[in-house]
N, C-alpha and C positions, 0 to 999 in steps of 0.2 A: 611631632614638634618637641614634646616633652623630652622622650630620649635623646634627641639631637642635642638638646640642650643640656640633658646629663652628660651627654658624650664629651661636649667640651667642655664642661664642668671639668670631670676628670683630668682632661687633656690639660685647662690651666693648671691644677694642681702639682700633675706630676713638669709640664715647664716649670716651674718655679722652685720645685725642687732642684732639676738640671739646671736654672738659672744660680742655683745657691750652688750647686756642685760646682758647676765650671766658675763662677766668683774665688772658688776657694783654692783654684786651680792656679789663676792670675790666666784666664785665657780671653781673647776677645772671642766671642763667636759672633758670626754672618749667617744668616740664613738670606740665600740669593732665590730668587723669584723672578720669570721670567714667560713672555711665553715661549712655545717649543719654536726653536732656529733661531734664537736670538744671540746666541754667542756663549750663554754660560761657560760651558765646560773651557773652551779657551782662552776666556775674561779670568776666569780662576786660576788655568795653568799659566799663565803669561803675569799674572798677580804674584804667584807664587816663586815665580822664575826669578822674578824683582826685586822679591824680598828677601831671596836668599843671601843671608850674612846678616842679614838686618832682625828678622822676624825668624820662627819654624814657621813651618803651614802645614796641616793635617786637612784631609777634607773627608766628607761623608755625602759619597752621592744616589740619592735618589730616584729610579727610573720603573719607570712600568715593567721592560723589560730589555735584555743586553746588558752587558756589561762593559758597550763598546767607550761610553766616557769616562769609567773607571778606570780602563784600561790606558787607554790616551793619559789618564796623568798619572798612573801608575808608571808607564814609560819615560816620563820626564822626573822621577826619582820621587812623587812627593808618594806621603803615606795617606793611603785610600782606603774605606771601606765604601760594599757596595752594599744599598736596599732594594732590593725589587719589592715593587709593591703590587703587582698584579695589574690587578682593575681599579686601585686606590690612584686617587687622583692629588693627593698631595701627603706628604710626610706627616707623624706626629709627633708627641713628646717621648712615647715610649719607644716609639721607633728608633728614635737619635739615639736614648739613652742606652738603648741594647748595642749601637750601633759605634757609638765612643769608645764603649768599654774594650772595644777591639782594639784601637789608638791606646800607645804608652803615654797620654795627654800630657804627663809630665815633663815629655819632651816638645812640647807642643808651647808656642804662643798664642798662636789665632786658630783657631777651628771654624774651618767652611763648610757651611751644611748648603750643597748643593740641591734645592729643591726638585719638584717634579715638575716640567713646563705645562706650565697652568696659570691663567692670571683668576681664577675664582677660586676653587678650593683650598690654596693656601692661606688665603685671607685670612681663614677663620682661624689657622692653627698656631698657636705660640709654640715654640719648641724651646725656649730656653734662651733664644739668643738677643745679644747683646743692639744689635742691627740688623733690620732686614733692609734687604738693598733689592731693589729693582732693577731690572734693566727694561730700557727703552730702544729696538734695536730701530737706524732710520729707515731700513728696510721694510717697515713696519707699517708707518705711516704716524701722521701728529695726534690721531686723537686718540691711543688707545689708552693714555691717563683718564680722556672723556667716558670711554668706554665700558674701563676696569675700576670703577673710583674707589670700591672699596679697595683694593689690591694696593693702588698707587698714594692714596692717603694713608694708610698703614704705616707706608715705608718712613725707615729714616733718613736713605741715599737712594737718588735715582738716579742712576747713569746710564746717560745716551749714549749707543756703542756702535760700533763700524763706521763712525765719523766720516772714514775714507771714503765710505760710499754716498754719502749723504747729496754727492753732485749728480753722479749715477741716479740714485733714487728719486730724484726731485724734491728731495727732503726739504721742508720749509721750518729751519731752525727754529726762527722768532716764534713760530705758532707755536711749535712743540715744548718753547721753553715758558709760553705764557699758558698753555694747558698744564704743563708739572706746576707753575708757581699757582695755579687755580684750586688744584687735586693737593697736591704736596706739597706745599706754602712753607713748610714746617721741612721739608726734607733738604738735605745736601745735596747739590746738582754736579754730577763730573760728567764731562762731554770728553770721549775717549775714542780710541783704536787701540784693540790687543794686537791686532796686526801690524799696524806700524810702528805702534809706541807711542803715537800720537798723544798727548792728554792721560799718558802711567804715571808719569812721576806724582802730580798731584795728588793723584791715587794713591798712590802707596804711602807717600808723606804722610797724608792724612791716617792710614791705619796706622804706620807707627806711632804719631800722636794718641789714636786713641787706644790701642794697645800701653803707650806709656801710663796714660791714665789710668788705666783698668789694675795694671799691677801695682799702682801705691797704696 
């Protein structure tokens, strides 16, 4: 117990260092948190697709192993670095910050740290960023806010995603949006489709807001 807790001793530290660096930067950063198939990598690239003109996007993604999601938006033009983490089940501070330094961040406005799909191990980890954002896919079912609390309380945005399917799925909105205001009371709700477009615009509106903030 003791070392766990020196471990993320450390780990806040050096976050807050990354949190002063990228401050100094003007960059928003995201750290997205999901669990595995819920749509990250595409929620990101179709994020990024949206902002282009508007925002840069840089991302830093996270995987056990493959480089097969890095590659997926390295093909859509955006600038990637990848982390394998082995048997690490979520990212940390030092890991990002080795991980930036690969991005010219000065061309960057927002930086997406694409986590490891895991709704427990990342809880614990601060990496520096600005928002962590959850996703809720309806694939999923309504209670995994019930399920994951630490995960889903964390967050500052939780976005319900593949909307499209939610008839498919038998997805029960009302429930799912009265377990996020239960867990995440505190967090911003966007109900979305990267696939359709469904519910982007707000999405992105809202980064550039709060990208504007960040750089005054």
């Amino acid at each position: 117990m003791s070392l766990n807790r020196s471990l993320l001793e450390k780990n806040d530290r050096l976050a807050e260092r990354n949190r002063g660096f990228f401050r100094a930067k003007k960059l928003l950063v995201l750290n997205v948190v999901s669990a595995p198939g819920s749509g990250k990598t595409t929620f990101i690239r179709e994020t990024t697709v949206r902002l282009s003109g508007k925002l840069r996007v840089g991302v830093v993604v996270g995987d056990l192993a493959t480089d097969n999601d890095a590659a997926q938006l390295r093909a859509a033009g955006i600038p990637v670095v990848q982390i394998t983490t082995g048997t690490v089940c979520h990212l940390d501070a030092e890991m990002v910050s080795k991980a930036a330094a690969q991005l010219d961040l000065d061309k960057l406005d927002v930086l997406v740290i694409e986590n490891v799909g895991n709704l427990v191990c990342p809880a614990d980890y601060d990496l520096g960023e600005d928002l962590r954002v959850v996703l809720l896919s309806v694939t999923e079912g309504e209670d995994k806010p019930l399920k994951y609390p630490p995960m889903f309380h964390s967050a500052n945005v939780a976005v319900v995603t593949k909307s499209d399917l939610a008839q498919a799925a038998g997805f029960n909105r009302k429930q799912a949006l009265t377990n996020l205001k239960r867990i995440s009371h505190h967090a911003e709700v966007f109900e979305l489709s990267a696939k359709t477009g469904d519910g982007m615009k707000a999405w992105t509106d809202y980064l550039v807001k709060r990208r504007t903030e960040t750089a005054e």
